[in-house]
N, C-alpha and C positions, 0 to 999 in steps of 0.2 A: 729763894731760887737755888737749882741743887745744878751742880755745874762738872761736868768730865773735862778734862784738858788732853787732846792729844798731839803732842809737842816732839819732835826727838832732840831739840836740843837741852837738855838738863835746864842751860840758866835761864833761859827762856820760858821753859815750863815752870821752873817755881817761884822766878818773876810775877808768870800772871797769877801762878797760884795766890801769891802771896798779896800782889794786886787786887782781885776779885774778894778774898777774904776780907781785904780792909776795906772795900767797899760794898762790905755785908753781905755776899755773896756764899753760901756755904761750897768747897769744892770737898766732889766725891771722890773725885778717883784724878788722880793723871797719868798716862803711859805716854810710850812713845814711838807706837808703830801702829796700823789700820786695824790687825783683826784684833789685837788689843780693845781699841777702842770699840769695836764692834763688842766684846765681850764683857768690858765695863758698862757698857751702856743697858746691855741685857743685863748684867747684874744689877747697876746701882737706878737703875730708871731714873734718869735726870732730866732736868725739865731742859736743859740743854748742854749741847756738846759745839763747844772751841775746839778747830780742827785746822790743823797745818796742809796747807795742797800736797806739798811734799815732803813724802819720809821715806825712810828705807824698806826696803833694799836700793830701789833704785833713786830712788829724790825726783821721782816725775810726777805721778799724779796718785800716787799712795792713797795720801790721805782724803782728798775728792772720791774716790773709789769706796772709803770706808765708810765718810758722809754718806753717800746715796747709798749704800746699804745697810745704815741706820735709818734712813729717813725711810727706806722702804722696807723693814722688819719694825721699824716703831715712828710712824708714823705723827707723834704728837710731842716726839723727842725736837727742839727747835737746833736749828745748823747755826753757827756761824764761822764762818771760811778764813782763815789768816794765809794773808798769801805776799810774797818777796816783791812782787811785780805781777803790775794789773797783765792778767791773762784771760782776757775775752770768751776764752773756748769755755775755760773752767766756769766762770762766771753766769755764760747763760744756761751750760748744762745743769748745774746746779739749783736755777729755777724755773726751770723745763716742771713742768706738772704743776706745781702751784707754789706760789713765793710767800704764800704767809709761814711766819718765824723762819725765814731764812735773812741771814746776814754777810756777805762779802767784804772784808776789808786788809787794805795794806797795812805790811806789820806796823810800819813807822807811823801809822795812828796807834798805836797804845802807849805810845810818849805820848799822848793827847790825853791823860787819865782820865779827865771832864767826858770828854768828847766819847774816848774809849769804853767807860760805864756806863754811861747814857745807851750807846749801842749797843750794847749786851741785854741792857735789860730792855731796850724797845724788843731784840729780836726775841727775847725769854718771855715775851709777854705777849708775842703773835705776830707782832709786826713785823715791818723791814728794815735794814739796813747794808747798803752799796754805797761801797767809798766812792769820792767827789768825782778821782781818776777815772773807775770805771763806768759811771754812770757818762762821762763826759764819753768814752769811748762807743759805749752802745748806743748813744743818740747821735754820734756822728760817723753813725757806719749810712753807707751811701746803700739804698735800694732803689730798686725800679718800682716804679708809681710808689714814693714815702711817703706813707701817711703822714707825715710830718710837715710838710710842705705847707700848708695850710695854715701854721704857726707861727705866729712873729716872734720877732725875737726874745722878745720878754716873756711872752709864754714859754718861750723854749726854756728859759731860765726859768721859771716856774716850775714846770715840768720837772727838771734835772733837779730838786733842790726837792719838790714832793717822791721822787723817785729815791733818793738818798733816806727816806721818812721823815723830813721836815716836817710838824707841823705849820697851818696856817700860820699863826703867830710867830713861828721861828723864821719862815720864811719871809713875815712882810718885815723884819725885824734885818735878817740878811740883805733883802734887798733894798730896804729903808723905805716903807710903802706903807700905808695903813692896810688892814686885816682884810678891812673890806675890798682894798681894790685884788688882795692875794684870791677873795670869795670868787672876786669877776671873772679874771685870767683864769681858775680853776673851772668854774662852768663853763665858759670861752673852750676850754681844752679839752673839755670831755664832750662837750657837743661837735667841738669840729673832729675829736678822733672817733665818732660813734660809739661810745661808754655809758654806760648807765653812771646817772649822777647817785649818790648817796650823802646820807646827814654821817655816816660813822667815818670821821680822818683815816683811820687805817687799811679801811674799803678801797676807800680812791689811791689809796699807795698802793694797794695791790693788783689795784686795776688798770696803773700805770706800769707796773713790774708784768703782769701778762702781755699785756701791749710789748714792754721793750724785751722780751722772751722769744719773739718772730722770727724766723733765723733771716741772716742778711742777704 
């Protein structure tokens, strides 16, 4: 997997370089500003790009801005979003049009190296991945008639844990359940949210990521 880093802070950026490398990861380029990355990416075609929310000039939403205009000049370039503090706004603009290989998380998971590789290459490989925090956040934004309501609470926890891209077996392993009863709560939650079931795990992660994409 060919990987762009765009970081502005120096040790940060050759942290993860140096991270991602060791866990077999080729990195092609790193910079440290939007249209940098925008023009790495048009150079080195990676199959994905780690992107800071904010970088200079201003530290607000830089690198968010650079994302969506790789994801929408290269389409098959996969995101994954490093961000200081869960911020909701970023988070659902980000999988506004479609969540496959897109990835959200707070920085303080890449001290999780396990956890932190694991998420890179689920999102480098199509899937999803949304930190614990912000999946926690967008299921508990309150709407009028929530489709949610209809969920007990263990679904909900199902939900939240398939929405982070848990598989079945990670998840019944999380919540200490055999595989099959994770299969039941799963068909349970896609019939009561009106979703088409599927045999492929990565289908129904993203069929729960459009679902939580709804604005509030």
């Amino acid at each position: 997997m060919r990987v762009v880093i765009a970081e502005d802070s120096v040790l940060l950026r050759e942290g993860l370089a140096r991270l991602l490398a060791d866990g077999g990861l080729e990195v092609v380029a790193t910079v440290g500003d939007g249209p940098a990355l925008v023009d790495a990416v048009s150079a080195y075609r990676p199959d994905l790009a780690i992107v800071d929310v904010r970088m200079p000039p201003t530290h607000t939403d830089e690198g968010l801005r650079a994302a969506l205009e790789v994801r929408r000049r290269h389409p098959s370039v996969r995101i994954l979003v490093l961000s200081q503090y869960v911020e909701e706004r970023y988070a659902v603009e980000l999988i506004q049009g479609s969540a496959q290989g897109i990835g959200y998380l707070l920085k303080e998971r890449v001290a999780e190296v396990g956890e932190f590789l694991d998420a890179v290459r689920r999102v480098g490989d199509g899937g999803a991945a949304l930190d614990p925090e912000v999946v926690a956040q967008l299921l508990g934004r309150r709407r009028r008639d929530d489709p949610l309501t209809p969920l007990t609470p263990r679904e909900r926890e199902v939900l939240a844990l398939m929405a982070e891209g848990r598989s079945n077996a990670a998840i019944a392993e999380r919540l200490v359940v055999t595989e099959g009863a994770v299969e039941k709560h799963v068909s349970s939650i896609f019939a009561k949210l009106g979703l088409p079931t599927t045999t492929a795990d990565h289908r129904r992660v993203l069929a729960v990521l459009a679902y939580l994409r709804v604005p509030g």
